[in-house]
PDB file as gemmi writes it, atoms N, CA and C in Angstrom:
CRYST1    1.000    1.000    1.000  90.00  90.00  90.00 P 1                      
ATOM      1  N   UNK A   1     124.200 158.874 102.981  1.00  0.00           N  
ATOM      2  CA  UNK A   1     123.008 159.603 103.373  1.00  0.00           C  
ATOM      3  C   UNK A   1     123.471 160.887 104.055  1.00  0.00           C  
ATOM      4  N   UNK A   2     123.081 162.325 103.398  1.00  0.00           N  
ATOM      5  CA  UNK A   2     123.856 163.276 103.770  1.00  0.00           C  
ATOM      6  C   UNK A   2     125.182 163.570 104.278  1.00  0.00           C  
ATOM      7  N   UNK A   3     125.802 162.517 103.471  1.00  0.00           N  
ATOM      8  CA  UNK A   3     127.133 162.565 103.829  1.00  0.00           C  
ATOM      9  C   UNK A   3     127.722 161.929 104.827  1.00  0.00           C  
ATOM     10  N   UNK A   4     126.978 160.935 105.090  1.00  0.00           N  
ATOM     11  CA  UNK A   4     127.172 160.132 106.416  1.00  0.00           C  
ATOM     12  C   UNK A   4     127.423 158.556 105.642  1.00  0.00           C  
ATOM     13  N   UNK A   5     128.050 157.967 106.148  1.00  0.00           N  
ATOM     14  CA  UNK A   5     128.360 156.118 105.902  1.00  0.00           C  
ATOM     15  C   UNK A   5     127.349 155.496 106.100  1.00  0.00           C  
ATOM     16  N   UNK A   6     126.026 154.804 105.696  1.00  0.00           N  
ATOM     17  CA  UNK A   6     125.194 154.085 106.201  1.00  0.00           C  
ATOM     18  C   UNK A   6     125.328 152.685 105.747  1.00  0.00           C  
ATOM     19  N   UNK A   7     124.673 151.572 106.455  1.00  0.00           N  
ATOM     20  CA  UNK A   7     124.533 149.973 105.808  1.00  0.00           C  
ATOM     21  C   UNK A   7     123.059 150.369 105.463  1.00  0.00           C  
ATOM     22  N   UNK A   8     122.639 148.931 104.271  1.00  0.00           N  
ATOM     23  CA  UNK A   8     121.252 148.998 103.672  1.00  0.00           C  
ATOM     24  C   UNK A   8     121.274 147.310 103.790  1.00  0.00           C  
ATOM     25  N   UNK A   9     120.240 146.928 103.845  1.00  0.00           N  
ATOM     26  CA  UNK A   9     119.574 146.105 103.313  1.00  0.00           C  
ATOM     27  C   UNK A   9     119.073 145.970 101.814  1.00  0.00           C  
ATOM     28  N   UNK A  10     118.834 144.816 101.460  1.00  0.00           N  
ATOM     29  CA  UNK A  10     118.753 144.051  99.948  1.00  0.00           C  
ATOM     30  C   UNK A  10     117.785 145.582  99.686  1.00  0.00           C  
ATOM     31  N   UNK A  11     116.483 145.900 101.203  1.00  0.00           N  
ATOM     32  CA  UNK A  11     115.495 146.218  99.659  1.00  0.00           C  
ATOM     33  C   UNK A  11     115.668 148.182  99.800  1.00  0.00           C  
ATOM     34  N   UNK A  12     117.190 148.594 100.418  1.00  0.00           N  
ATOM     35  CA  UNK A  12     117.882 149.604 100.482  1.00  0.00           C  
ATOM     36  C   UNK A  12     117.133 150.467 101.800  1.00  0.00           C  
ATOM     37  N   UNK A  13     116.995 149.676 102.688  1.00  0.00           N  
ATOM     38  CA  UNK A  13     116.468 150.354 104.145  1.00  0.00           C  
ATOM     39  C   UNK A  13     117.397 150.257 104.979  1.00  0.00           C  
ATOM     40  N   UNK A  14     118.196 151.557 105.759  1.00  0.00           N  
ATOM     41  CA  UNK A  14     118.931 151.613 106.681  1.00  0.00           C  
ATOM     42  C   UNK A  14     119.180 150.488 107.826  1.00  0.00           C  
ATOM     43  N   UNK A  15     119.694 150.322 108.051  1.00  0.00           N  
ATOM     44  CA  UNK A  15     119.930 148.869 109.390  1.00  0.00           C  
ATOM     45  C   UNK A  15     121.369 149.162 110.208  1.00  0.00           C  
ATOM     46  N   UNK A  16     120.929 148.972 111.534  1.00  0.00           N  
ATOM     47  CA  UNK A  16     122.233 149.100 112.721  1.00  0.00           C  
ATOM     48  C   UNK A  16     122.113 147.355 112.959  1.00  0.00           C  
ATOM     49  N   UNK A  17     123.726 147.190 112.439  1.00  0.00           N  
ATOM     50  CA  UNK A  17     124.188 145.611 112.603  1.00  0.00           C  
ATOM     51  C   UNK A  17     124.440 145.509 114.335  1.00  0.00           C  
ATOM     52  N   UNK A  18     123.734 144.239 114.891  1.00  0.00           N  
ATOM     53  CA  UNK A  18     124.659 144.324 116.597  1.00  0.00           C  
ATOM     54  C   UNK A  18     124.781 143.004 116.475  1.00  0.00           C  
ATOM     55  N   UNK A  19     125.777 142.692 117.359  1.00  0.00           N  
ATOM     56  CA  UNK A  19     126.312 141.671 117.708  1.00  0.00           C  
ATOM     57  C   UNK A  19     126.781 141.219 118.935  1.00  0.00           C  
ATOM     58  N   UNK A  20     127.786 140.014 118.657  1.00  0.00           N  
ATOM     59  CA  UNK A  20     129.015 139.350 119.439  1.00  0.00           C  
ATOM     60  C   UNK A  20     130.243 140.268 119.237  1.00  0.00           C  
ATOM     61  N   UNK A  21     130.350 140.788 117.584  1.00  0.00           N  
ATOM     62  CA  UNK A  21     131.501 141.445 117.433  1.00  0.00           C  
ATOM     63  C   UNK A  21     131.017 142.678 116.864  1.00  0.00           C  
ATOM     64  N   UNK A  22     130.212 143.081 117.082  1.00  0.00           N  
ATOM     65  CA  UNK A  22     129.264 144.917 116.637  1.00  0.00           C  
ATOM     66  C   UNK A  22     129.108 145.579 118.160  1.00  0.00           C  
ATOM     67  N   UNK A  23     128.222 146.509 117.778  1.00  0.00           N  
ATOM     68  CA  UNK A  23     128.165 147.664 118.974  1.00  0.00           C  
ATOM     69  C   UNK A  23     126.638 146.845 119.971  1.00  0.00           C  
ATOM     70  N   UNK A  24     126.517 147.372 121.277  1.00  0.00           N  
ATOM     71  CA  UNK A  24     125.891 146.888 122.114  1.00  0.00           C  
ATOM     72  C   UNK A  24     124.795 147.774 122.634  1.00  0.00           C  
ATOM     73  N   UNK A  25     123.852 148.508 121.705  1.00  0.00           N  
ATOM     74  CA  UNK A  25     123.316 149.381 122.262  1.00  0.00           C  
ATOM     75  C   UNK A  25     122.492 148.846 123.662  1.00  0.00           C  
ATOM     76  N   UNK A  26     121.957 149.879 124.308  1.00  0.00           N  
ATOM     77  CA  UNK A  26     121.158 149.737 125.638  1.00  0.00           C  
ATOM     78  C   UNK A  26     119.540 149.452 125.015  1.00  0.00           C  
ATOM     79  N   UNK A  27     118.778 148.949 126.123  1.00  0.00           N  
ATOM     80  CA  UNK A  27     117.323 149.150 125.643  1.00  0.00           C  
ATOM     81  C   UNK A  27     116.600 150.987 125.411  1.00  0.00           C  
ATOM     82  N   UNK A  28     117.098 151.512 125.951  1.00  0.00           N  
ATOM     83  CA  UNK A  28     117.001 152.923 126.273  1.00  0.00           C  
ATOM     84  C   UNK A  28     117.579 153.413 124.512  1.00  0.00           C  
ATOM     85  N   UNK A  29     118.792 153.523 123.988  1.00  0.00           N  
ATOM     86  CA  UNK A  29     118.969 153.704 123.006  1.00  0.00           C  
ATOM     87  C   UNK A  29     117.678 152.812 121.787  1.00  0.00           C  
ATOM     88  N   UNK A  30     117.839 151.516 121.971  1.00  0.00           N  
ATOM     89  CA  UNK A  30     117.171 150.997 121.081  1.00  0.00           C  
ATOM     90  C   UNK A  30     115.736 151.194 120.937  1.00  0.00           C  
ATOM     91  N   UNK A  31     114.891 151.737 122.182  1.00  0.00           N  
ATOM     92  CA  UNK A  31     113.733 151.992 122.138  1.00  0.00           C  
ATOM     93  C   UNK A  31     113.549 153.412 121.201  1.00  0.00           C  
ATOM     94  N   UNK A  32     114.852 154.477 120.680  1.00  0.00           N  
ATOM     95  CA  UNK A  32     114.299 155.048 119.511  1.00  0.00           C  
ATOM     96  C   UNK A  32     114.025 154.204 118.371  1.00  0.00           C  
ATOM     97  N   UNK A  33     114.461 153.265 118.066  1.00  0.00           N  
ATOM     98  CA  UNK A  33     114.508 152.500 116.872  1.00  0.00           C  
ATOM     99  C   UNK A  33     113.179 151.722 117.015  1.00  0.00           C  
ATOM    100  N   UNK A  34     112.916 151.209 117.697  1.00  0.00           N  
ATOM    101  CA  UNK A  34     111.790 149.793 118.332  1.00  0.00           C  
ATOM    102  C   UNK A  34     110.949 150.687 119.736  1.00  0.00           C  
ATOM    103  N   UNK A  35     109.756 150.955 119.202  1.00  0.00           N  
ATOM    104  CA  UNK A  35     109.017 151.782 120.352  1.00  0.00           C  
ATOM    105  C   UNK A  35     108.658 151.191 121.176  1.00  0.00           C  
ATOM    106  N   UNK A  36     108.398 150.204 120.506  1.00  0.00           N  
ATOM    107  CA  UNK A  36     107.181 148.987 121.649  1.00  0.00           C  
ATOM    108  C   UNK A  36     108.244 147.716 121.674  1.00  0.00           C  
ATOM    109  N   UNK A  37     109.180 147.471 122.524  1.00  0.00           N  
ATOM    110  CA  UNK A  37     110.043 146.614 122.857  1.00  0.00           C  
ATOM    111  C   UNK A  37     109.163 145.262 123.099  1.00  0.00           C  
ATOM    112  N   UNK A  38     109.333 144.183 122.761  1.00  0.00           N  
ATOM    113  CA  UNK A  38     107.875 143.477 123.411  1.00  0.00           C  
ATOM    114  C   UNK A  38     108.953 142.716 124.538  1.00  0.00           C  
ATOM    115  N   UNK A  39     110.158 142.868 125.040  1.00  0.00           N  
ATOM    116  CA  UNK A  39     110.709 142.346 126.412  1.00  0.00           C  
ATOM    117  C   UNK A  39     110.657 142.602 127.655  1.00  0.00           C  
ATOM    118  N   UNK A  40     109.413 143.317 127.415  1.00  0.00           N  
ATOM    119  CA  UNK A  40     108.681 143.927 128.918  1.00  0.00           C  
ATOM    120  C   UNK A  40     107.940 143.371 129.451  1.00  0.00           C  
ATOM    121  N   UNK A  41     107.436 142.646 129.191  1.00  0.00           N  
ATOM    122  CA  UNK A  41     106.450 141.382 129.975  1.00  0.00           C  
ATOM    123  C   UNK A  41     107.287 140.534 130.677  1.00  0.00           C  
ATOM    124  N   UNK A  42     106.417 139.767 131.730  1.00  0.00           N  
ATOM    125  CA  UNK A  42     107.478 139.060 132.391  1.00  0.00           C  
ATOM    126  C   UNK A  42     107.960 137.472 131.721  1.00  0.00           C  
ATOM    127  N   UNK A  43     107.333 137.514 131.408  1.00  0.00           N  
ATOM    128  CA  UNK A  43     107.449 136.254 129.828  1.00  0.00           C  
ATOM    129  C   UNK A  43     108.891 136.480 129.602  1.00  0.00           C  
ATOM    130  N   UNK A  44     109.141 137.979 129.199  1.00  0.00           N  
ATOM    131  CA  UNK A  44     110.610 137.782 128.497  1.00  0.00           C  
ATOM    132  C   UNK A  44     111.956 137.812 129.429  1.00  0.00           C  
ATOM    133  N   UNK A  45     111.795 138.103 130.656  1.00  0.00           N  
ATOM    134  CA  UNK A  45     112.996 138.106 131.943  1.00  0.00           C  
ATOM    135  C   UNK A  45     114.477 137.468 131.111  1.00  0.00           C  
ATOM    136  N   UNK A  46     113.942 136.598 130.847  1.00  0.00           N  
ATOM    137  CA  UNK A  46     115.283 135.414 131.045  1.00  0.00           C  
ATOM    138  C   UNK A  46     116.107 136.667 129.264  1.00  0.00           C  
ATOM    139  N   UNK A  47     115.280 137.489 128.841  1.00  0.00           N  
ATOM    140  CA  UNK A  47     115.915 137.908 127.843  1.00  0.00           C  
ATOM    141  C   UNK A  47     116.473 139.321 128.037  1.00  0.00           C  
ATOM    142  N   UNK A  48     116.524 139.694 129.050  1.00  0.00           N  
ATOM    143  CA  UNK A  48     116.697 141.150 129.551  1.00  0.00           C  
ATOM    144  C   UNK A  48     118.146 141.037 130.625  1.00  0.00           C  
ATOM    145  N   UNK A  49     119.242 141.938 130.391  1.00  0.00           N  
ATOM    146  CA  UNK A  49     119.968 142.002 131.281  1.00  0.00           C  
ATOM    147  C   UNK A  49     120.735 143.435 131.833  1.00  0.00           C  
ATOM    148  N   UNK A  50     121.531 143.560 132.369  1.00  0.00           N  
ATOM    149  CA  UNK A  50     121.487 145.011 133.765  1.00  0.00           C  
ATOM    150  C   UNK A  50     123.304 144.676 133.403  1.00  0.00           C  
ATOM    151  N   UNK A  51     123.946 145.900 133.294  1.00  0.00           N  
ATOM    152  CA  UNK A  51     125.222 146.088 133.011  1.00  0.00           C  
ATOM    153  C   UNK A  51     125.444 147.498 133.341  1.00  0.00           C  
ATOM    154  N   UNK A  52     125.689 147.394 135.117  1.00  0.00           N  
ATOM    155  CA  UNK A  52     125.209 148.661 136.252  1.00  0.00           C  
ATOM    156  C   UNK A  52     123.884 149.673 135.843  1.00  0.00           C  
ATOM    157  N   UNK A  53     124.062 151.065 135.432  1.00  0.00           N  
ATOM    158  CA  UNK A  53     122.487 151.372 135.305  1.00  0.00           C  
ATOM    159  C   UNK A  53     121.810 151.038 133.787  1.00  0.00           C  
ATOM    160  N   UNK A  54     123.188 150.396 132.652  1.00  0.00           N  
ATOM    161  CA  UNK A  54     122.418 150.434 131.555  1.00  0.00           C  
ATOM    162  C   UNK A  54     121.638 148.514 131.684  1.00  0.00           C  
ATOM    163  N   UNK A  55     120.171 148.845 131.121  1.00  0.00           N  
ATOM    164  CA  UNK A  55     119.574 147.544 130.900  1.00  0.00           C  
ATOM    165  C   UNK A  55     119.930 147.365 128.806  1.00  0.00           C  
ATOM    166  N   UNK A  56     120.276 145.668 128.908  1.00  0.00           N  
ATOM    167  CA  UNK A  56     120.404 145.270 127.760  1.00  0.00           C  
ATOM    168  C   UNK A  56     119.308 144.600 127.071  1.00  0.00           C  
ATOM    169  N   UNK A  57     119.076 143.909 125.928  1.00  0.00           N  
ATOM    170  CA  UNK A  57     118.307 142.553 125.379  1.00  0.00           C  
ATOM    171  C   UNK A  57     118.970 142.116 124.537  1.00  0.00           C  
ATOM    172  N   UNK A  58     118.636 140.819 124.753  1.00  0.00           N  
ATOM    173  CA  UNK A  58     119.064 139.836 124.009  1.00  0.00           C  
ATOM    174  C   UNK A  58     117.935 139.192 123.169  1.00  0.00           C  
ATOM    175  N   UNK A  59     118.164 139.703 121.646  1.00  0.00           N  
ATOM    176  CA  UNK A  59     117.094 139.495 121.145  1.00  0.00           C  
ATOM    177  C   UNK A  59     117.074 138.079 120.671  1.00  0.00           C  
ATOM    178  N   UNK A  60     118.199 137.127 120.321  1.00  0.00           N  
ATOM    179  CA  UNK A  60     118.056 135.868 120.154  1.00  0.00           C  
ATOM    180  C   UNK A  60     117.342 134.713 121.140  1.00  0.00           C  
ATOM    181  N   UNK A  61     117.711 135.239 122.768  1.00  0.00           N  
ATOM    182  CA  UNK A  61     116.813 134.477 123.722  1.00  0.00           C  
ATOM    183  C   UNK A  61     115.227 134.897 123.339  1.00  0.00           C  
ATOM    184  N   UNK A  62     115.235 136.342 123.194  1.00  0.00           N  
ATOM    185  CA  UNK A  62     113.853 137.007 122.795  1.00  0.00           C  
ATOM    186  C   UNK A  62     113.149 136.227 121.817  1.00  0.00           C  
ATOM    187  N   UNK A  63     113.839 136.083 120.828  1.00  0.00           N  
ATOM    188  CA  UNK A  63     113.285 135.026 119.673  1.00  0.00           C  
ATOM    189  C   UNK A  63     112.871 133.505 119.972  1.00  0.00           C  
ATOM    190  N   UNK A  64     113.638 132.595 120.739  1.00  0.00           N  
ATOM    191  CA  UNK A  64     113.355 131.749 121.086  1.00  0.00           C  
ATOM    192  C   UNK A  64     111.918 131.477 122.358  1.00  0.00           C  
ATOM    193  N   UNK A  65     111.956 132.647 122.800  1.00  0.00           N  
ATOM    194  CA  UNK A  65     110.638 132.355 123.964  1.00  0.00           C  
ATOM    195  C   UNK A  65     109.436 132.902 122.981  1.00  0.00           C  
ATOM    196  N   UNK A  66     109.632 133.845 122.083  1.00  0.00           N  
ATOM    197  CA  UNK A  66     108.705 134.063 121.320  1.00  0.00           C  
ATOM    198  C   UNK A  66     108.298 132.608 120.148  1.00  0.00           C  
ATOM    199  N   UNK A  67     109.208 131.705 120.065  1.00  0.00           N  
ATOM    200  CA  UNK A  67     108.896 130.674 118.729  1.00  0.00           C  
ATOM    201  C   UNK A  67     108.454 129.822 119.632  1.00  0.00           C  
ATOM    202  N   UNK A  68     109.047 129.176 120.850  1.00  0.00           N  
ATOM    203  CA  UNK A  68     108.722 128.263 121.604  1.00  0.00           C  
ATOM    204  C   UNK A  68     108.532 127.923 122.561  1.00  0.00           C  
ATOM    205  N   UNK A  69     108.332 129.589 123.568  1.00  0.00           N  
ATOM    206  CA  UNK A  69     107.488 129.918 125.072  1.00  0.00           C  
ATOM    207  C   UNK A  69     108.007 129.993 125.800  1.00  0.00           C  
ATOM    208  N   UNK A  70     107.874 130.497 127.478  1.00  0.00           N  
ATOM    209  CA  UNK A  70     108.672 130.512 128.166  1.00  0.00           C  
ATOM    210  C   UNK A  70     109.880 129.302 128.853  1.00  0.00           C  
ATOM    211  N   UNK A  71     109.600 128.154 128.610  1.00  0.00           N  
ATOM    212  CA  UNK A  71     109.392 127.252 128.704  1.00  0.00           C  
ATOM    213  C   UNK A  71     111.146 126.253 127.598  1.00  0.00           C  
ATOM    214  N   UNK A  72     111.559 127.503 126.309  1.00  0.00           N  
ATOM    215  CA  UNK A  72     112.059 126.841 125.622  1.00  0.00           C  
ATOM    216  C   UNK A  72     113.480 126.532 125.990  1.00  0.00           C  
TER     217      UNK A  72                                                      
END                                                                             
């Protein structure tokens, strides 16, 4: 894509891989990608974490309170 390296998905839509062993963006970075973060409620705490001024998410805890509540 203009001369740049990109990953695609099956149905050829750009995608940033993260991980355990990928890059770690901040919520601050990722909120260009994802406007409306939904880990802002206090529902999602246990999925949000602080690594000095940058805040992280963890979207797999995110997933789990979203399938099976705060509670899971």
């Amino acid at each position: 894509m203009d001369g740049r390296w990109w990953l695609a998905d099956p149905d050829d839509n750009a995608f940033l891989s993260t991980g355990v062993d990928c890059v770690g963006p901040g919520v601050d970075v990722m909120r260009e990608f994802i406007p409306h973060l939904p880990l802002e409620t206090e529902d999602f705490t246990p999925a949000r974490s602080r690594r000095g001024s940058t805040e992280f998410a963890n979207f797999g805890i995110a997933n789990l309170i979203h399938a099976f509540g705060v509670n899971w």
